[in-house]
C-alpha positions as CSV (number, residue, x, y, z in Angstrom):
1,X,-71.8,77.1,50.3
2,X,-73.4,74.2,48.6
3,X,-77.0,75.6,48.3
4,X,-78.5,72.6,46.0
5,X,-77.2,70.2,48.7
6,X,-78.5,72.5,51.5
7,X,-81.8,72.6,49.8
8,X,-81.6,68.5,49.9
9,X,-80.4,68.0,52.9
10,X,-82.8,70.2,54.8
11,X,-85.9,68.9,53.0
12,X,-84.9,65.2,53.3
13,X,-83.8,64.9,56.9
14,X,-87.2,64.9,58.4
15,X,-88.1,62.4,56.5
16,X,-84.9,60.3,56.8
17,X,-85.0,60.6,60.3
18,X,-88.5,58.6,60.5
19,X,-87.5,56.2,58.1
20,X,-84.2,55.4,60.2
21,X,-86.0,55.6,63.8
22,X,-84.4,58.4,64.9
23,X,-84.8,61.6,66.1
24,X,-83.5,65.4,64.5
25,X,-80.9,66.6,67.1
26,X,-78.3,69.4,67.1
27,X,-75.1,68.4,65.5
28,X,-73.1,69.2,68.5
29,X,-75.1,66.3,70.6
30,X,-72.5,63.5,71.2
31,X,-72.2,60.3,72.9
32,X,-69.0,58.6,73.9
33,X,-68.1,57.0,69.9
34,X,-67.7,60.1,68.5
35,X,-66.5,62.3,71.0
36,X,-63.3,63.2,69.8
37,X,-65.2,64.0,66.0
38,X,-67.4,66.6,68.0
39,X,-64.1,68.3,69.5
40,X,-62.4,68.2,66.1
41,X,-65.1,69.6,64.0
42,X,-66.5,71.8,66.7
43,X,-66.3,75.1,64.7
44,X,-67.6,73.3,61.5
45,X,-70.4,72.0,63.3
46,X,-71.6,75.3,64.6
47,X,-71.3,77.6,61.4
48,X,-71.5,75.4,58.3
49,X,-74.8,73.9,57.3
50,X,-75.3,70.3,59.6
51,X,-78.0,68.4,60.8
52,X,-77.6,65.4,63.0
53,X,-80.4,62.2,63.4
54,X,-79.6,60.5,66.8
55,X,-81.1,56.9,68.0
56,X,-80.8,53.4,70.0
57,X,-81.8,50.6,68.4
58,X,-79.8,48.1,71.0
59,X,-76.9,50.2,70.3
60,X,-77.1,54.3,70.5
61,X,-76.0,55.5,66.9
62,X,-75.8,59.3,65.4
63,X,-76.0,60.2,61.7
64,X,-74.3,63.9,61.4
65,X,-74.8,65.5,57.9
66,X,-72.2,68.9,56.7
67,X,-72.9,70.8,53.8
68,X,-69.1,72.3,53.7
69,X,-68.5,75.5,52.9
70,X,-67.0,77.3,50.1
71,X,-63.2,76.9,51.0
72,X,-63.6,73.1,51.6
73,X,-62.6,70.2,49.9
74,X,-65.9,68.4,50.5
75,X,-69.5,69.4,49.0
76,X,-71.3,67.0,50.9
77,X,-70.3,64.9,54.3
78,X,-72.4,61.9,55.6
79,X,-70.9,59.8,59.0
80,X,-72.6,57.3,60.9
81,X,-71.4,56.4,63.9
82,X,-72.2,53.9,66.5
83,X,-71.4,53.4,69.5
84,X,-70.2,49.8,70.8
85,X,-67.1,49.8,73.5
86,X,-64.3,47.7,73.3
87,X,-64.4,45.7,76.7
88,X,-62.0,42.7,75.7
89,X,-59.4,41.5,78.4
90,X,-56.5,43.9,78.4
91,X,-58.0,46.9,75.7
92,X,-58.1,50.6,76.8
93,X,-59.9,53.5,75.6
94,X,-58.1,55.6,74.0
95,X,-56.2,58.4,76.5
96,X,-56.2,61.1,77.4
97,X,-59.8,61.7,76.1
98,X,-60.2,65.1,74.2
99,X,-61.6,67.9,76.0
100,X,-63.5,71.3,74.7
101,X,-65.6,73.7,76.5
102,X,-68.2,73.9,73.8
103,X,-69.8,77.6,74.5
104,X,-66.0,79.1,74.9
105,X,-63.0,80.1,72.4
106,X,-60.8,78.0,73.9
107,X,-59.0,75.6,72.1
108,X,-59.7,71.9,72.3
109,X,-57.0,69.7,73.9
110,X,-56.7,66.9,71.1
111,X,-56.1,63.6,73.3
112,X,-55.0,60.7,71.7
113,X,-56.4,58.9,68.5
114,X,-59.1,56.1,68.2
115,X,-56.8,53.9,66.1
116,X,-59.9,52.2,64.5
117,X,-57.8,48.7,63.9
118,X,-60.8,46.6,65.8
119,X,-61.4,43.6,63.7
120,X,-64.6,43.5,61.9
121,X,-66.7,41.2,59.8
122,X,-65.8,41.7,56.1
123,X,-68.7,40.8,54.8
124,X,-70.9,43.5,56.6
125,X,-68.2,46.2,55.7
126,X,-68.1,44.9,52.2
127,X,-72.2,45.9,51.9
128,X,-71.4,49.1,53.6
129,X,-69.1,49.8,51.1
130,X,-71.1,49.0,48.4
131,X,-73.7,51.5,49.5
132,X,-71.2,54.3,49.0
133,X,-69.5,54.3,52.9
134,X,-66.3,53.7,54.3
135,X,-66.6,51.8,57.9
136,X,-64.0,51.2,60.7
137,X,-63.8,50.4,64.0
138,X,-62.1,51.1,66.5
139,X,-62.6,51.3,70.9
140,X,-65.2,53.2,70.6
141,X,-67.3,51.3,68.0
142,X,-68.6,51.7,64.6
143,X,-67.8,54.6,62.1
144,X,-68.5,54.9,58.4
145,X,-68.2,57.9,56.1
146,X,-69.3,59.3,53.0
147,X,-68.1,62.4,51.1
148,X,-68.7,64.0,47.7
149,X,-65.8,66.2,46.6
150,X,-66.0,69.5,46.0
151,X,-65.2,69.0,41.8
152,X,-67.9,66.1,41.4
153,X,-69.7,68.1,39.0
154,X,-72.8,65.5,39.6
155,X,-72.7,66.2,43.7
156,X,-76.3,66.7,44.4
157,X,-77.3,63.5,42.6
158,X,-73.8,61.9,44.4
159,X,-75.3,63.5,47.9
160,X,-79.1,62.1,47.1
161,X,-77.8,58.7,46.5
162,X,-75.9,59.0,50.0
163,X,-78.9,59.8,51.8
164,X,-81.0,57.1,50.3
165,X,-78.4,54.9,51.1
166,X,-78.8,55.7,54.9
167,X,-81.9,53.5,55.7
168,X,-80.0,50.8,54.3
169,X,-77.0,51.3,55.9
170,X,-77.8,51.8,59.6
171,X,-78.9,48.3,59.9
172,X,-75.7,47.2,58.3
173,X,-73.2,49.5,60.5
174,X,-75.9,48.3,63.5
175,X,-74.7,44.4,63.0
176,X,-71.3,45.5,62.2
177,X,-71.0,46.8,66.2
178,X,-73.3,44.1,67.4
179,X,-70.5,41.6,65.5
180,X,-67.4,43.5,67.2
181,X,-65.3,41.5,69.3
182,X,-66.3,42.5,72.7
């Protein structure tokens, strides 16, 4: 496990989280837009180091933080997601919708995929990019991620600039759902 970036993480996100308007939740809260990551990464977000901010600012949105473990390809994770449904004429959510029972061993049932081919404006994703995230959207709304790989021998410095990055961001991913086709 990534101790260094641990150590960060867990002193920063207090202070992240009041200078984003949010609020420290457990990283196994969810709303609708990122659903089916909670039933993918179910076991990762119960035993690996995570942290999760959580907020509505028009729009609800969720930062979730993972410190990966050992065996992972990842030494730092950042997603932002938030949430802005597709209601044009004729678009569906995604179906069937993934199901887990969160306190049990049983095995999710994947449904089908967000295919995150909404159109978007450019120029917002463009500054998100630029800020170290990749965004998309897709039914569901607004998602944008940020790693560092496991051999980026300058990860905690590559993980600090992610989380500075974050008050920027959220406003950015924020009127990148608020521009969505709707």
């Amino acid at each position: 496990m990534p101790k260094p970036i641990v150590n960060l993480v867990g002193a920063t996100v207090a202070d992240l989280a009041a200078r984003v308007g949010g609020q420290v939740t457990g990283p196994l809260s969810w709303f609708d837009g990122f659903w089916d990551f909670v039933v993918e990464n179910r076991v990762r977000l119960a035993r690996e180091p995570a942290w999760a901010i959580a907020g509505v600012s028009r729009l609800p949105w969720v930062i979730v933080l993972l410190a990966p473990g050992e065996a992972a390809v990842t030494q730092f994770e950042a997603y932002l997601f938030v949430e802005a449904k597709d209601h044009r004429p004729g678009v569906t959510a995604p179906w069937p919708v993934s199901s887990v029972a969160l306190d049990s061993a049983e095995a999710p049932r994947v449904g089908a995929r967000d295919r995150f081919d909404r159109p978007y404006d450019v120029g917002l994703a463009d500054q998100l990019r630029r800020r170290g995230f990749a965004p998309a959207a897709g039914y569901w709304g607004v998602r944008c991620d940020a790693r560092v790989a496991r051999d980026d021998s300058g990860g905690v410095e590559r993980a600090r600039a992610i989380l500075t990055a974050l008050p920027e961001a959220l406003p950015l991913a924020l009127a990148l759902a608020a521009r969505l086709p709707a």
